[in-house]
N, C-alpha and C positions, 0 to 999 in steps of 0.2 A: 504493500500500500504506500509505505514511503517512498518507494522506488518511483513508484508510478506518481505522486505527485511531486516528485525532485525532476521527473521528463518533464510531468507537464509542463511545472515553472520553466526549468531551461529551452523550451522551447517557445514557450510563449515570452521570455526574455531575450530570446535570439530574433524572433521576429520584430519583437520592439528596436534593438539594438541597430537590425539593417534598414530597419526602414527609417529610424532618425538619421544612419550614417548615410542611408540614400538620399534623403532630404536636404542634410548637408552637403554629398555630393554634386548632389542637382543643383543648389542655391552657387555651390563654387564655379560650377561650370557656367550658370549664369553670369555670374561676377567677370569671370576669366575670359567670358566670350562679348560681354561689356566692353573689358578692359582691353579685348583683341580690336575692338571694332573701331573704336578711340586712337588707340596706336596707329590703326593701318589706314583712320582716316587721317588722323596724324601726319603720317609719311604718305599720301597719295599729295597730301596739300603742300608737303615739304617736297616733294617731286617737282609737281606742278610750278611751284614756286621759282626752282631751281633751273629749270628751263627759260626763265623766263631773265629778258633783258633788264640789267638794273635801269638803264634810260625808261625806259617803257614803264619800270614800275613806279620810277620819278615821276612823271608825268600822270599817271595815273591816281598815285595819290595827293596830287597835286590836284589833278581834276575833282577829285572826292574834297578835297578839303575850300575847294573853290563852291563848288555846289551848297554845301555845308555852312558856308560864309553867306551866300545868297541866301536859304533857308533861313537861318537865322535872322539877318536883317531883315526880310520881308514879314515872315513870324512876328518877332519881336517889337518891327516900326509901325504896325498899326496900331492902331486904336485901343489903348488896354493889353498891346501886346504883353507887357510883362507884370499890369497887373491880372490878370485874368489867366495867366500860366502858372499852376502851382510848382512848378520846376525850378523858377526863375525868378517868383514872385519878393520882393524888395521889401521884408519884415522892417520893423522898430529898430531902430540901434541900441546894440552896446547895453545900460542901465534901462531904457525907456522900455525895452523887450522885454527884462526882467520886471517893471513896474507894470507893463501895459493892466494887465488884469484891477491893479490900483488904481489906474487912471481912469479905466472904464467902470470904476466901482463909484469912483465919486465925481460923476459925470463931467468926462472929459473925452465921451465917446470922439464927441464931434472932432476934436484937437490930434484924435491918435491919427481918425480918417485922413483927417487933411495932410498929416505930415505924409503917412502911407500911401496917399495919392498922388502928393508933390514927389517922391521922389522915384516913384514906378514913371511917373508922367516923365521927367526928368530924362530916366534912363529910355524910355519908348523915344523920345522926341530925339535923343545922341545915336539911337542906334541907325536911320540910315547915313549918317555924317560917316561913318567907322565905313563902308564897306568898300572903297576907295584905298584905304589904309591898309585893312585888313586883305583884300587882294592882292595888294602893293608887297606887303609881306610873305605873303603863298609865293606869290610867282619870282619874288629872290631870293625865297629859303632856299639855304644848301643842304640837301639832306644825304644824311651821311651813308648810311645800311640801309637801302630802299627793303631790299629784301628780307630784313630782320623787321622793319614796321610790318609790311605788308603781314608777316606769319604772326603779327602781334597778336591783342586782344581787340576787341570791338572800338575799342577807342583808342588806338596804339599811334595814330596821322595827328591825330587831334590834341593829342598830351605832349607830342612832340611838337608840332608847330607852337603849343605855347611854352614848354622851356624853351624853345629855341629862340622865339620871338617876343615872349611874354613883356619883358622887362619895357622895352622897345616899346610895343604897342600901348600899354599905361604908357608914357611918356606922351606919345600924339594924341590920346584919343581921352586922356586929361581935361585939358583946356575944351575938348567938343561938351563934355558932359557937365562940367564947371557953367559953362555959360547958358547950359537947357535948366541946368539949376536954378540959377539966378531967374532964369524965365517964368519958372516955377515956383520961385518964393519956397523953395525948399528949409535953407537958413532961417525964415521965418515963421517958418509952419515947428522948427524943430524949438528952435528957440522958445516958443508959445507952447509947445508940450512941454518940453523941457521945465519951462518955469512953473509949470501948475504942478509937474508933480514935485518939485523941491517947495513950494509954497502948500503944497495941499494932500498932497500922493504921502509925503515922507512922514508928515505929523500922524498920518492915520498909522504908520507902519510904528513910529516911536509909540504911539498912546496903547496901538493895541496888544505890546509887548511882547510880538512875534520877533523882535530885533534881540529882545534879552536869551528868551530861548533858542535864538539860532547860534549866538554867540558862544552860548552853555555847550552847545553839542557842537561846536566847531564848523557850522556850516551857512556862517553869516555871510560869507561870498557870493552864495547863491542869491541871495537877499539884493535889492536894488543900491544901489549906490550914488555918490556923488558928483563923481566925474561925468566930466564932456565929453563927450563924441567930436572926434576930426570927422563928421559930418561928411567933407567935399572927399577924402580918402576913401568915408565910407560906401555911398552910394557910387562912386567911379568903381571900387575893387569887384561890389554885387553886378554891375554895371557888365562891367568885363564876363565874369564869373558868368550872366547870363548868354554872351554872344557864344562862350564855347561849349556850355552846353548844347546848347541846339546844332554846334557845330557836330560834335561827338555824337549827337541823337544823331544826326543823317549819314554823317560815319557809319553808324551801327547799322543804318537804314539799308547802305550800299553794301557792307559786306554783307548781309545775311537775307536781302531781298533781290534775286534777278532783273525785279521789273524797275529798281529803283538802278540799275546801272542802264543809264541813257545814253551812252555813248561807248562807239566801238571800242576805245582805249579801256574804261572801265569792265565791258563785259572779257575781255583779255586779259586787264590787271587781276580782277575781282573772282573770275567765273572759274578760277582753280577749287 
């Protein structure tokens, strides 16, 4: 009788035993035939690649980051282009970001809108001034490894044109967004939030002793503060920040959509 139920269990632990190691076999095999498929499209790209002219792939991602630039300025230069993009969209600065919630508590709705509007308005209005510049700088970047961008990431044309030209372009397109500022009463608008919550935002924050308990657990940084915002550094930086995105969206657009490479060059650079 013992005998007979020492089989049964070993066998009924033996059938357990293969069909979890088959389980696991099968999940590896999956994994491994995953991990084959990744490799070998991997090296089909890294082939493809490698046949291909570094001229040709200059130019072609030249062509993509041109397109990219167009996108962007058209996107961005109308109407609400960068306030109505939550991608791109030109939040509070600095302390005002961390108050906003105070400010709109002891109604200074209207004061946040207007700064938030002035300076989205600001950056819509500089962005088609920039696209003159910003081609201006496509078409004399020297790019070093075409072929190591090209095998990059989805944004690999886009990261590089701005180390490569970054610095450069804040310098010219500075003074465009400086003076859509001033059109905009940006300084104004900021200025007028700014002082309502140091007159009215901060007293609520000392009275309701949310300052003493932040200080107790060491987390009063978080808490709004007293300093200025460089204001004209800061909407030019958001400013910038928003052209290359949309440049890197159409980046991404052209490597991994067909119908988005419009031109012979692109479906040659791209279509590996």
């Amino acid at each position: 009788m013992i005998k007979l139920i020492l089989l049964t269990f070993f066998i009924f632990f033996s059938q357990i035993t293969f069909a979890f190691n088959f389980g696991n076999l099968a999940e590896d095999l999956m994994k491994n035939k995953t991990v084959a498929d990744a490799v070998g499209s991997s090296n089909d790209k890294s082939a493809g690649i490698s046949k291909l002219d570094s001229d040709l792939i200059t130019k072609g991602l030249k062509q993509a980051l041109k397109q990219g630039v167009e996108t962007a300025v058209n996107s961005l230069g109308k109407e609400n282009g960068f306030l109505s993009n939550k991608l791109v969209k030109i939040p509070l600065p600095g302390s005002l970001a961390k108050s906003e919630k105070i400010i709109r508590k002891m109604g200074g709705d209207k004061l946040a809108d207007d700064l938030i509007l002035s300076m989205n308005k600001a950056a819509t209005t500089a962005a088609p001034e920039t696209i003159e510049i910003l081609v201006s700088a496509v078409t004399s970047m020297q790019i070093d490894d075409a072929k190591k961008i090209l095998a990059g990431d989805n944004q690999a044309a886009t990261n590089y044109f701005r180390n490569k030209t970054g610095k450069q372009l804040t310098e010219l397109i500075t003074p465009i967004i400086q003076k859509t500022m001033k059109q905009n009463k940006v300084a104004y608008y900021y200025d007028q939030a700014n002082q309502f919550y140091k007159t009215t935002g901060k007293s609520y924050v000392e009275k309701s002793g949310v300052m003493n308990y932040a200080k107790q657990f060491g987390v009063d940084s978080y808490l709004p503060g007293e300093e200025d915002e460089n204001i004209d550094g800061y909407v030019t930086n958001k400013a910038i920040d928003g052209l290359f995105i949309m440049i890197a969206s159409k980046e991404k657009e052209i490597r991994e959509n067909p119908v988005a490479r419009s031109t012979s060059i692109l479906k040659q650079v791209f279509g590996q």
